[in-house]
Each structure stands twice: as C-alpha cells, then as structure tokens.
C-alpha positions as CSV (number, residue, x, y, z in Angstrom):
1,X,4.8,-43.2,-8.6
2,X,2.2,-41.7,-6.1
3,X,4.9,-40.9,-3.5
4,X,6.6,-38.9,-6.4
5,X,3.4,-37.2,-7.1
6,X,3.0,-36.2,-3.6
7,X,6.7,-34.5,-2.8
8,X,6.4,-33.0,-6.4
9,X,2.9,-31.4,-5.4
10,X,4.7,-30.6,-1.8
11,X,7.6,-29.5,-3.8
12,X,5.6,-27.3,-5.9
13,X,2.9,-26.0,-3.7
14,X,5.1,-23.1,-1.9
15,X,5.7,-22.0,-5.7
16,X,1.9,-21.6,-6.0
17,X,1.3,-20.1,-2.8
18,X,4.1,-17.3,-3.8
19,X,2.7,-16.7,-7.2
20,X,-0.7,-16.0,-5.5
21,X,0.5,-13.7,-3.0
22,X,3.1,-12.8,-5.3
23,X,2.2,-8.7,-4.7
24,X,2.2,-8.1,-0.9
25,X,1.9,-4.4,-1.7
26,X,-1.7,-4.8,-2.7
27,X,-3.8,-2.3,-1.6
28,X,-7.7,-2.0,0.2
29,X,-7.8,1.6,-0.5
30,X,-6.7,4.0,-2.2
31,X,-6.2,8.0,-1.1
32,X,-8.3,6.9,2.1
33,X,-11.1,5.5,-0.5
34,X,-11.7,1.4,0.3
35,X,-12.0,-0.7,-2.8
36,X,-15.0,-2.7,-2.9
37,X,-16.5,-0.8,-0.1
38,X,-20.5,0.4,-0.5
39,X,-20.0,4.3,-1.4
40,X,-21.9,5.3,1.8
41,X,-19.0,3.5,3.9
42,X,-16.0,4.1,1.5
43,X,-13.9,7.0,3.4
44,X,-15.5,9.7,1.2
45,X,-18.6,12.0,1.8
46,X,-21.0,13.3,-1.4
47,X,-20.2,17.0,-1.8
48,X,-22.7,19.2,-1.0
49,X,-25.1,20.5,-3.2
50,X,-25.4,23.6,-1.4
51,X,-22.1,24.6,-2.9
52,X,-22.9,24.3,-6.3
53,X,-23.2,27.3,-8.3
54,X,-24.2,27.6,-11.8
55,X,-22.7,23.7,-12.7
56,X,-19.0,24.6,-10.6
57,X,-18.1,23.0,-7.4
58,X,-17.0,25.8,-4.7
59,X,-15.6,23.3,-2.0
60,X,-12.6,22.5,-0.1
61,X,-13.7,19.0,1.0
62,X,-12.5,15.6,-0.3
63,X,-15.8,14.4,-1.9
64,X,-17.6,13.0,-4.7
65,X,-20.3,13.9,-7.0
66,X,-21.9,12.3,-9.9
67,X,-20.8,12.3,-13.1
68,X,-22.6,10.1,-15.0
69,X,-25.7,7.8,-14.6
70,X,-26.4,5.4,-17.2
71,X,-29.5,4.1,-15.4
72,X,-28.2,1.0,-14.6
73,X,-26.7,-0.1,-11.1
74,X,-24.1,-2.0,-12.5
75,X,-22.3,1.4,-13.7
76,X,-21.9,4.4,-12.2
77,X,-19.2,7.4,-12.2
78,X,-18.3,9.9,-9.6
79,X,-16.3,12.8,-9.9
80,X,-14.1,13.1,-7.2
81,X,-13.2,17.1,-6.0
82,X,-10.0,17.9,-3.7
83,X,-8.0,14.5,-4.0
84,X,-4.7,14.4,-2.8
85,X,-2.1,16.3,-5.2
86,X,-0.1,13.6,-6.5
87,X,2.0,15.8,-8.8
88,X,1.0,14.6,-11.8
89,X,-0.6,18.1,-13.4
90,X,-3.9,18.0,-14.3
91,X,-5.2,15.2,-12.5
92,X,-8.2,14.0,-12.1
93,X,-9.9,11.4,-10.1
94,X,-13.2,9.4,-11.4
95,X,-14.7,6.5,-8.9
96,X,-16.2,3.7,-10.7
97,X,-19.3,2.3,-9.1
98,X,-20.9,-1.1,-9.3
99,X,-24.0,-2.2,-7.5
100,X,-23.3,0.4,-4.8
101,X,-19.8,-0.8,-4.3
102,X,-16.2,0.6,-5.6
103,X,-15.3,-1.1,-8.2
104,X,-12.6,1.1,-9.6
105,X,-10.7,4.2,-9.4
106,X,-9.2,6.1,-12.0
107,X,-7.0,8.6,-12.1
108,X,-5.5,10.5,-15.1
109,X,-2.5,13.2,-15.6
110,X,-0.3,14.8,-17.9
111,X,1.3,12.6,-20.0
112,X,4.9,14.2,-19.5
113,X,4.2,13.6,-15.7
114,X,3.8,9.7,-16.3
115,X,7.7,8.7,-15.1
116,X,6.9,10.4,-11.9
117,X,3.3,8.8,-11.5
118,X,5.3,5.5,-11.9
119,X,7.6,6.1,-9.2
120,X,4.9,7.3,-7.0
121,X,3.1,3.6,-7.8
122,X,6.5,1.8,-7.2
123,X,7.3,3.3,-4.2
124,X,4.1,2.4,-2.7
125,X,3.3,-0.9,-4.2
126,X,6.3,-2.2,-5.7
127,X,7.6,-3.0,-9.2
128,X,5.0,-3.9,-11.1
129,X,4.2,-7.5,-11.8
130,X,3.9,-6.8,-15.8
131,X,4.9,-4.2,-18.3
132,X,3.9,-4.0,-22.0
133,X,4.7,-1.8,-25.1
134,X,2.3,-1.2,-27.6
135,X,1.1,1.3,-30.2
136,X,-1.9,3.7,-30.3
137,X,-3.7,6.3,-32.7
138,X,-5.0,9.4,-31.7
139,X,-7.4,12.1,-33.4
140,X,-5.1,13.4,-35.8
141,X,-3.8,10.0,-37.1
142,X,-0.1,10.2,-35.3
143,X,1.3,6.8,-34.1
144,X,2.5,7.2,-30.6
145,X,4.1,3.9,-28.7
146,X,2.5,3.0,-25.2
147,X,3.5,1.5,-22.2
148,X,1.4,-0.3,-19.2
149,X,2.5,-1.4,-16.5
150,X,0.1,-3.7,-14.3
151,X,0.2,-5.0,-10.6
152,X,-2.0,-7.7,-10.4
153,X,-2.8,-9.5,-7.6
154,X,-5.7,-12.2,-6.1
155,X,-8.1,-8.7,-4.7
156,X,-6.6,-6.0,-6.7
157,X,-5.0,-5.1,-9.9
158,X,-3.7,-1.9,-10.9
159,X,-2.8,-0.9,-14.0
160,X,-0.9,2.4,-15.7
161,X,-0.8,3.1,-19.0
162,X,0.8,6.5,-21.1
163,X,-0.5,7.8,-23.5
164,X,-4.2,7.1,-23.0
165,X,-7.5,8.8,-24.4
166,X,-5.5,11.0,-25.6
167,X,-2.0,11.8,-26.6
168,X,-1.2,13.7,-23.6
169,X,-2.6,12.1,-20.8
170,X,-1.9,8.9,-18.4
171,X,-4.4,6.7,-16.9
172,X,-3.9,4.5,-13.6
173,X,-7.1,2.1,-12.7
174,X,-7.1,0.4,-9.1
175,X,-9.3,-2.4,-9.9
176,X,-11.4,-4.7,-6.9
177,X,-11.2,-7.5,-8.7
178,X,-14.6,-9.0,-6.6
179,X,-17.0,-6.2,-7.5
180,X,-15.1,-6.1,-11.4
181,X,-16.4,-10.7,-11.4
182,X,-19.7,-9.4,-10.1
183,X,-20.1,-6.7,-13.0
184,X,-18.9,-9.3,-15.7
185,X,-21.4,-12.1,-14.3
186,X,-24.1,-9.7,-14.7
187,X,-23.1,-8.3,-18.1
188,X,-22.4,-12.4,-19.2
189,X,-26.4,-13.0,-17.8
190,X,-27.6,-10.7,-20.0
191,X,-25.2,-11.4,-22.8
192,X,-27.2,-14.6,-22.6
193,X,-30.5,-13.5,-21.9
194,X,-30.0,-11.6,-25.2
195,X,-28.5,-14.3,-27.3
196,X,-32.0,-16.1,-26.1
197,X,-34.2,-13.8,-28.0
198,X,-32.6,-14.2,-31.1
C-alpha cells in the first residue's frame, strides 16, 4: 500500500509541478516598470514638478505622478504620463502602490479596442489560463455581457476584463501577487483589530 502511495505521489508530482508553473510567460515587469519593485527602483522616474502648469503635465518623459493619497501606506495611486502607445485609444496607465512597492498596474482603453488589447496580451504572455462571461449594469441601467480573461500564475496574475467602470472602457490589472498577500494581511490585522473593539 505505501509503495502505491509513493509511485502515485511520483506519478503525480510532475502534474503539480506543471500546474504551478503552468504560465511560463509570467512577467517581472511591465512597459519597463518591475512588479513588486520599491517605486524609487521600479524603471520609472517621478515627473517633474517644474513642468506642471496650472494642474496639466507638459512633459515628454515616461514618469509618474500622484494621483491619489489616502494617507495610508498600504494604498497609493500614481498617474503614469507618456506610456508606451499600445493602441488601445484612450489609454491610461494608473500604478498601484503598497507599502512603497508595486503592487499593481492598470491600464484602461476603449472598449471597442478590447479584441486588439487581447491579442496584444496573448502574443506576449500566452492564452490566458481562464476566461469568464458575466453581466454588468452601468449608469443608465443597460445590461451589457462581460468577459475576463485571467493569467494567473505563482508571482503574477493578470487579468482583462470589457466592459469595466464603464460601458465603454476595458481594464487590464498586472497583479504581484507578494505585495497584493502583504496588503490583505494588513487589511485582515486590522479587520481583527476592529472586530476587537466591538
């Protein structure tokens, strides 16, 4: 019985070790910015205030700038100026910040331009490992069906979804899934430090 056990387990363990790596494609950064790096070492430089006039950016550098600050170090957004085109109209590119580290990066277009985000993703990182169909209500009421589609691997997952927010936009969320565990064990502490006082 224990020698079964033991070629089943041997049997079985390349399975496991291929469903963990199961995305070889997964990136460390993303449009030269790492994942999980500490801002000041990330592959992307502030913007300079110097070039701010009356609240508009007048720069041709790759850079970032706040966006929002929430006062807390587990969250904090960056507006990123001069990304890469990636021909999905409209886009824009927000870093999401935790404890000084990247913890995400999101990036939305035109809705209409979501097929060709997808191939984009595809091309670089392969098929994704998960698609879903759902259904969503905007402002005015109207139903309008969704897709995701989601690579998700041991350090990264990424995941793409259209329509989002709105009815005519697309989101795509690179996710370091080691700064995402460290956000959710602080939110869970206090969770629990809260639950403690009532």
């Amino acid at each position: 019985m224990k020698t079964a056990f033991v070629i089943a387990a041997a049997l079985l363990w390349p399975l496991v070790a291929t469903a963990q790596g199961a995305w070889p494609q997964q990136p460390t950064d993303v449009m030269g910015i790492r994942l999980g790096a500490p801002l000041d070492g990330a592959g992307i430089q502030p913007c300079d205030a110097s070039n701010e006039y009356r609240g508009r950016l007048s720069t041709s550098v790759f850079c970032y700038q706040p966006r929002a600050a929430l006062g807390r170090p587990d969250r904090t957004f960056f507006t990123v100026h001069n990304s890469p085109d990636l021909g999905t109209g409209g886009q824009r590119v927000v870093l999401d910040v935790a404890f000084g580290h990247v913890a995400g990066i999101l990036l939305t277009g035109n809705a209409i331009r979501f097929d060709k985000m997808l191939a984009v993703l595809e091309t670089r990182y392969g098929t994704a490992t998960e698609t879903a169909v759902g259904k969503a209500r905007f402002g005015d009421g109207a139903e309008f069906a969704t897709v995701t589609k989601r690579w998700r691997g041991d350090r990264v997952t990424i995941e793409a979804t259209s329509p989002f927010g709105r009815a005519d936009e697309f989101t795509v969320y690179w996710s370091d899934l080691a700064t995402q565990a460290r956000r959710d064990a602080q939110s869970a502490r206090e969770s629990k430090s809260g639950a403690s006082k009532l």
